[in-house]
Residue, then its C-alpha position, 0 to 999 in steps of 0.5 A: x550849045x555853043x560854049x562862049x570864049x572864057x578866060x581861066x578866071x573871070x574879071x574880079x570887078x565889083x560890078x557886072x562886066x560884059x564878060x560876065x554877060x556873056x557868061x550869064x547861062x554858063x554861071x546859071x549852068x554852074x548853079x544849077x550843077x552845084x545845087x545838084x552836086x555834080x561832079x566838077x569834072x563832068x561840069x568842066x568837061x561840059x561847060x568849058x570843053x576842058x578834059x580834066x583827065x588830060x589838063x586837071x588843074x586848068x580844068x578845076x581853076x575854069x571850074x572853080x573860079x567862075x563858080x565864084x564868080x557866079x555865087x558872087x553875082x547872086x550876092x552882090x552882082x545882080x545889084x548892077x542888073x536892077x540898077x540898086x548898087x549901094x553907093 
């Protein structure tokens, strides 16, 4: 699987941004991980191509920060997807 161009934090926008759909499968893959309680590192090293052994904390900020991002649109984000953002 082709990993797409990421940024070291997603966009904090209060709506979906093209960033973030681009990187649909990538947070669907984060969950996914998490749900299963896999290893960060592996998770990193996976997704983004990033060796935490070789680049630890760019590898856990890429990680974590899109992992929020991901919980943030099964909160909030998918809204914008349904056209039912609260105004």
């Amino acid at each position: 699987m082709t990993i797409p161009p990421f940024d070291d934090c997603p966009p904090q926008a209060p709506n979906v941004t093209s960033y973030d759909e681009r990187h649909f499968v990538t947070y669907l893959r984060l969950l996914e991980a998490a749900k299963e309680r896999a290893d960060w590192r592996e998770v990193a090293l996976i997704l983004f191509g990033l060796d935490p052994t070789t680049e630890p904390d760019r590898a856990r900020t890429v990680h974590d920060s899109h992992l929020a991002r991901a919980r943030w649109m099964t909160r909030a984000g998918y809204r914008d997807l349904l056209g039912q953002r609260p105004q």
